[in-house]
C-alpha positions as CSV (number, residue, x, y, z in Angstrom):
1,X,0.0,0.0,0.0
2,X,1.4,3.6,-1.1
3,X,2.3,5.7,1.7
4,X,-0.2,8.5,2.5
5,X,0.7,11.7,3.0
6,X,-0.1,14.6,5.3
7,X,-0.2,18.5,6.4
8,X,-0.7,20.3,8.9
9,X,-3.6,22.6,9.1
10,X,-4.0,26.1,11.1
11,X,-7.1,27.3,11.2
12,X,-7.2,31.0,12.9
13,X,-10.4,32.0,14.3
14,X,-11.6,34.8,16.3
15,X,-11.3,33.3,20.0
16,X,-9.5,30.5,18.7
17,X,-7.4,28.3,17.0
18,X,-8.2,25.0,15.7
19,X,-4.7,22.6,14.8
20,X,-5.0,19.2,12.5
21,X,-3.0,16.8,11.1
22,X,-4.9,16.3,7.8
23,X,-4.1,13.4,5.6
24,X,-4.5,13.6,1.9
25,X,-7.9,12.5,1.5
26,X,-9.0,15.0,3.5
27,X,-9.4,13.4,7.3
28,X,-8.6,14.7,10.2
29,X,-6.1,12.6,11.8
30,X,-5.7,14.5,15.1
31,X,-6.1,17.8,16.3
32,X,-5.8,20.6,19.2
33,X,-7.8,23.5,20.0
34,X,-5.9,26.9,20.7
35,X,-7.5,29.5,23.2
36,X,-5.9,32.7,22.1
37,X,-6.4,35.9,24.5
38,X,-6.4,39.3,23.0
39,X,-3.7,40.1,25.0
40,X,-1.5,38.1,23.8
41,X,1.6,38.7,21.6
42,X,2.6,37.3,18.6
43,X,5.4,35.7,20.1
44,X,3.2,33.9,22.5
45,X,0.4,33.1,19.9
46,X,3.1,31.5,17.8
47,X,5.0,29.9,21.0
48,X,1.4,28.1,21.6
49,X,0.4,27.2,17.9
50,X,4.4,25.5,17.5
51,X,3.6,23.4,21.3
52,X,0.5,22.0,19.5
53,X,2.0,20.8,16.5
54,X,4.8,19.4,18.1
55,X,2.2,17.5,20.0
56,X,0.4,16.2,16.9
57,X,3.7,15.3,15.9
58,X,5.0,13.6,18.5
59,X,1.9,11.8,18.7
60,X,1.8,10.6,15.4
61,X,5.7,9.6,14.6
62,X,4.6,8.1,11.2
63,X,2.3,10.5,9.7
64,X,5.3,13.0,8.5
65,X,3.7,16.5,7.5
66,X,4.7,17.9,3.9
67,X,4.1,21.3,5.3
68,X,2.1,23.6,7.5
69,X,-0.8,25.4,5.6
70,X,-2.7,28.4,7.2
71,X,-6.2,29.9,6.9
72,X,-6.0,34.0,8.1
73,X,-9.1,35.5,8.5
74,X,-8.3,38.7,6.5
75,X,-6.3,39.7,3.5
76,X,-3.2,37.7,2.6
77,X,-0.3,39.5,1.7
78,X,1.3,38.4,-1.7
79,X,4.1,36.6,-0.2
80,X,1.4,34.5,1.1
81,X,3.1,34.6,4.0
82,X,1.5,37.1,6.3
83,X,-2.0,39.1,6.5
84,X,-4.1,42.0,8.2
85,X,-7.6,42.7,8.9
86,X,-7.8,39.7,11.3
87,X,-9.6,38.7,14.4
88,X,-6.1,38.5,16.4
89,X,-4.4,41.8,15.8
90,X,-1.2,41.1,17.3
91,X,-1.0,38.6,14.2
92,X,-1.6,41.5,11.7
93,X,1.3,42.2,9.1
94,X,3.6,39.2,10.9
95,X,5.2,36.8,9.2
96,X,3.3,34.3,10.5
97,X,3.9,31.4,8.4
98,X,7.3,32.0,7.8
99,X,7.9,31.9,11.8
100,X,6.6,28.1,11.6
101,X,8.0,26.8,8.4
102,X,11.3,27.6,10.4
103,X,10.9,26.5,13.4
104,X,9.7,22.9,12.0
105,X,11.8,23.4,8.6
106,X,9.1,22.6,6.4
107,X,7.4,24.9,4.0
108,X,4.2,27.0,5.4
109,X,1.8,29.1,3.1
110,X,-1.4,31.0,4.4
111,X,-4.4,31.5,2.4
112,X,-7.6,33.7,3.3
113,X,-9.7,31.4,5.5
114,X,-12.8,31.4,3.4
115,X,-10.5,30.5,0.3
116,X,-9.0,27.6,2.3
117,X,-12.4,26.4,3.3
118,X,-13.7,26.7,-0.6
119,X,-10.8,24.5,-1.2
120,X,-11.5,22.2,1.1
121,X,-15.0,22.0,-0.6
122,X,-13.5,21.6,-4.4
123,X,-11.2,19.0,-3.3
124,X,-12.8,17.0,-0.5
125,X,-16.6,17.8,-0.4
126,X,-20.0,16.5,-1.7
127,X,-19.4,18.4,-4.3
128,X,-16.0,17.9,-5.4
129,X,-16.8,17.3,-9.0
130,X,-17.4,20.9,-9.7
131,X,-15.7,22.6,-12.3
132,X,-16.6,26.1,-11.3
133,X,-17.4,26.0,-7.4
134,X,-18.5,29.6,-5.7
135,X,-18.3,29.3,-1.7
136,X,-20.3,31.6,0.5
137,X,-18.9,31.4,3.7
138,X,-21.9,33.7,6.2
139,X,-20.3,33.6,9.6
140,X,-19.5,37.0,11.7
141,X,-18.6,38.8,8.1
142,X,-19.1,37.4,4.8
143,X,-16.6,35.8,2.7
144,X,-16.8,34.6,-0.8
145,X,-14.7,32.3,-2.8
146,X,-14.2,30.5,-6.4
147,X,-12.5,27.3,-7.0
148,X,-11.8,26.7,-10.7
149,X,-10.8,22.7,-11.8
150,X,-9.7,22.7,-7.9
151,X,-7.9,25.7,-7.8
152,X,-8.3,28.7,-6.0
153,X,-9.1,32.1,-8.4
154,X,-7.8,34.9,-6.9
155,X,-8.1,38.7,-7.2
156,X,-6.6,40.2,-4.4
157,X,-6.1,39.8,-0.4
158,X,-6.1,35.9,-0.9
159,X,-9.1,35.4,-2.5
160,X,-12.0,37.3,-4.2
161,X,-11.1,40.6,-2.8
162,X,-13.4,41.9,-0.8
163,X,-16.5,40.5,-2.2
164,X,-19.0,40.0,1.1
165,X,-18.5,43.9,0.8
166,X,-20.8,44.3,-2.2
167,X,-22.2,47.6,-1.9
168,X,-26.3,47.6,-1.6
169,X,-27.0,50.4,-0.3
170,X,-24.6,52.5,-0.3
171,X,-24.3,56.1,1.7
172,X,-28.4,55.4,2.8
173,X,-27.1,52.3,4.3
174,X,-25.0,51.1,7.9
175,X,-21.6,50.8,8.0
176,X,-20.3,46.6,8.8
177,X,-17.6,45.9,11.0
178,X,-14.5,46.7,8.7
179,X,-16.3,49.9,8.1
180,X,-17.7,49.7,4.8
181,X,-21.3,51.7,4.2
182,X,-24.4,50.0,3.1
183,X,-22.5,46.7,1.7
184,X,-23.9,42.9,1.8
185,X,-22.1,42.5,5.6
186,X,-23.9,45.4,7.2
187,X,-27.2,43.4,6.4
188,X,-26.8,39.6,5.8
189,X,-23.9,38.8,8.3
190,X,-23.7,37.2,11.7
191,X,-22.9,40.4,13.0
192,X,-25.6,41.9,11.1
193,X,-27.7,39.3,12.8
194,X,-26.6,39.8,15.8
195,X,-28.1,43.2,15.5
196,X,-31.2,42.4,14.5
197,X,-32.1,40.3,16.9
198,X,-31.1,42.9,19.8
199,X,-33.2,45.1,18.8
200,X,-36.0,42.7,18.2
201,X,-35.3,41.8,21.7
202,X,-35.5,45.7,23.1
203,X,-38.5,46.3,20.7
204,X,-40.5,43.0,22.0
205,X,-39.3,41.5,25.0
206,X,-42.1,38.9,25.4
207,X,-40.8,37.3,22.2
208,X,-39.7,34.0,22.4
209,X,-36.2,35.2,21.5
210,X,-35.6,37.7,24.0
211,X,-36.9,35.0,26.8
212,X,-34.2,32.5,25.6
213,X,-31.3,35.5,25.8
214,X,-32.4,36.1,29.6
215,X,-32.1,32.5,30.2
216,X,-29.1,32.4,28.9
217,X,-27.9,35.4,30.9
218,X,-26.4,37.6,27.8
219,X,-27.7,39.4,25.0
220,X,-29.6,37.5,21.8
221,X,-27.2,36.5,19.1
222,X,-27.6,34.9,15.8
223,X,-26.9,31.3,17.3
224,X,-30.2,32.4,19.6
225,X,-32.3,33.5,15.9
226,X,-31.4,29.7,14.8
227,X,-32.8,27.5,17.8
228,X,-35.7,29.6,18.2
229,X,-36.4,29.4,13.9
230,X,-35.9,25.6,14.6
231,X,-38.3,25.5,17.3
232,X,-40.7,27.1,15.3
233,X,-40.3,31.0,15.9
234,X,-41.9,32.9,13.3
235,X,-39.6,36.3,13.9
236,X,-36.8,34.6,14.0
237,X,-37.9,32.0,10.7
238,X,-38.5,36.0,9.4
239,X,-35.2,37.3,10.0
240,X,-33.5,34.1,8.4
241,X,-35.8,34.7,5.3
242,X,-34.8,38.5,5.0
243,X,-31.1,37.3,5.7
244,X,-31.8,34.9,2.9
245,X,-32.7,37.1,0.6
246,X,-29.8,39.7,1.0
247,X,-27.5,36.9,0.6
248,X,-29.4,35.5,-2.3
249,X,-28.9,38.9,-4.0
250,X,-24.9,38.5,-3.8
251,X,-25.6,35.2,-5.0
252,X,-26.7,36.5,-8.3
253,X,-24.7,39.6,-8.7
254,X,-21.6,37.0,-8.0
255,X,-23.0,34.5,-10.9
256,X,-23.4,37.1,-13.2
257,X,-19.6,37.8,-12.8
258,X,-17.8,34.3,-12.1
259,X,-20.5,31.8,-14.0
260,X,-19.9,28.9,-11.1
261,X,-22.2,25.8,-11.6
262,X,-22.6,25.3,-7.8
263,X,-22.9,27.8,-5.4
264,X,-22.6,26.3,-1.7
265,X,-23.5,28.1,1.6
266,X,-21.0,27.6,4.3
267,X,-19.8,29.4,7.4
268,X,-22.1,29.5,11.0
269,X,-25.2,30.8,9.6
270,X,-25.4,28.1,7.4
271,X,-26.3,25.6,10.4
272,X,-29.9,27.2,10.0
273,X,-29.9,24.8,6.9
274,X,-32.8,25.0,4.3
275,X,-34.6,28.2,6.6
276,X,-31.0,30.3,5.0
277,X,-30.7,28.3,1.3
278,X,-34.5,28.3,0.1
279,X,-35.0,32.2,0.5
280,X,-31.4,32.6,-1.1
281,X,-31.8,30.4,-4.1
282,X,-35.3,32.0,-4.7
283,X,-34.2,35.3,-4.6
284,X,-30.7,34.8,-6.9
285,X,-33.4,33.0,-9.1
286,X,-35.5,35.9,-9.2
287,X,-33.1,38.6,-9.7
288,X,-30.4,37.0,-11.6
289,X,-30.6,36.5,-15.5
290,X,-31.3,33.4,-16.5
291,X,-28.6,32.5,-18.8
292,X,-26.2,32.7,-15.5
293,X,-28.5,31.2,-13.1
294,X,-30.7,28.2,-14.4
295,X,-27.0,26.0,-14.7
296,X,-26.4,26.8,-11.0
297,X,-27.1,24.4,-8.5
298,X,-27.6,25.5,-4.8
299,X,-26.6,23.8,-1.8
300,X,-25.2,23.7,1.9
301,X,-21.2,23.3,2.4
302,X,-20.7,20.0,3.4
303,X,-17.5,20.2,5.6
304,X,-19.2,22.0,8.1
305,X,-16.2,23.1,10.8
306,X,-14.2,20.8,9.1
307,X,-13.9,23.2,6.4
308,X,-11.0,25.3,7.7
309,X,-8.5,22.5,9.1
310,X,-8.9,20.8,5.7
311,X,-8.7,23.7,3.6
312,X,-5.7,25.1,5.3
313,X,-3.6,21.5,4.7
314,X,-5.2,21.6,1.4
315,X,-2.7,24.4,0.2
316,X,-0.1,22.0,0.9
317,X,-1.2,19.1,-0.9
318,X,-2.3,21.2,-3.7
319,X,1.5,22.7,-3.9
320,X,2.9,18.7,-4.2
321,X,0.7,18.1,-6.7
322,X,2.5,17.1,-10.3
């Protein structure tokens, strides 16, 4: 039997950090969660990523990584090597990945996180077969990318620019968290939810929502908007559909542009399943031409959280490849 190979995968999120040792078919062989405090330095943050890996490692003697791959929640230099706009700003413009390709002498790339996760999709998922695969990753912001015969298309900043920025509204509109006015972010986010359903709450506080947020000692969020949609919640089914519908707008412009044949929704808002999907696909249907939209087929990621891990390692495997 050949000998499989492996990466390592770093997936960077917000409040933490999720380590894997990925094989090449795409599972997760073992992994470590990292707990990263605001206050911590670089230094540290890369002192406690390089302890993990050497425990993967050490744990696994046999399984010898290719490389260490890296998904960065922000723009991507062009070195591919370091970022900015992330969720850990002591990790902003640091040469993150070339700190850990030398301290384990093994080559290290980093790719926008959303692009790593679209990877992961083209190369590992349901719907692997793709030729032209668009990935909408809806979690706190809104990240967009396109896989083409496996490979990543890029723009800029790692992936598709920008895109979850697509302007709607414009100057009449809210800025989003980066800062950009009336875009796709400010309305169709997890942040954007977030909002919502706090002032739902302040607005009706006999709502079914607001009752499960004092429960739960803390302010409604979008995870709160889910269960109580699930459990039947007709606000909260409402706000889905509205978030639905702004997303399936993107959906369209971005077809219109990039002509993928599936478009997948991905990222934490997509756990509300077909409540998100059916008033997305109905709206790109509606307002999209047809000659871009009747050859698309919609559907949930299905990686899940396994997107990231994967989809970081993936870089590596796709850099061997003949």
């Amino acid at each position: 039997m050949p000998q499989q190979d492996f990466a390592i995968g770093v997936d960077i999120g917000g409040g933490s950090t999720k380590i894997g040792l990925v094989s090449a078919g795409g599972d997760i062989v073992a992994r470590r969660r990292i707990v990263v405090d605001s206050s911590d330095g670089a230094d540290a943050i890369v002192g406690r990523y390089a302890e993990a890996i050497r425990d993967i490692t050490a744990a696994h003697p046999q399984e010898r990584p290719l490389g260490i791959g890296i998904g960065f929640p922000g723009r991507i230099h062009p070195d591919n090597l370091s970022g900015n706009l992330g969720n850990i700003p002591a990790l902003d413009d640091f040469p993150l990945a070339e700190r850990l390709g030398e301290l384990f002498s093994l080559p290290a790339q980093m790719e926008n996180d959303g692009t790593a996760a679209g990877l992961a999709e083209a190369m590992f998922g349901r719907d692997r077969d793709a030729q032209r695969l668009l990935l909408i990753a809806a979690g706190t912001g809104i990240g967009v990318s396109l896989t083409i015969d496996g490979k990543p298309f890029i723009t800029s900043g790692g992936g598709l620019g920008n895109a979850g920025q697509l302007i709607i509204h414009g100057t009449e509109g809210q800025p989003c968290r980066q800062g950009c006015i009336g875009c796709l972010e400010s309305l169709a986010s997890g942040d954007a939810l977030n909002g919502i359903a706090r002032r739902y709450c302040a607005e009706v506080p006999a709502s079914a929502l607001a009752a499960r947020a004092r429960d739960l000692g803390r302010e409604a969020d979008a995870s709160d908007v889910i269960v109580t949609a699930f459990e039947g919640d007709p606000a909260a089914r409402a706000m889905l559909t509205d978030v639905g519908r702004w997303l399936g707008r993107g959906a369209a412009t971005w077809a219109q542009i990039f002509a993928p044949d599936v478009i997948l929704l991905g990222g934490g808002l997509s756990a509300a399943g077909d409540m998100l999907l059916e008033p997305l696909e109905k709206e790109a249907r509606a307002c999209g031409l047809d000659m871009y939209l009747a050859p698309v087929r919609f559907s949930l990621a299905s990686l899940g959280n396994e997107a990231g891990i994967i989809g970081a390692a993936a870089q590596i495997f796709l850099a061997n490849k003949p």
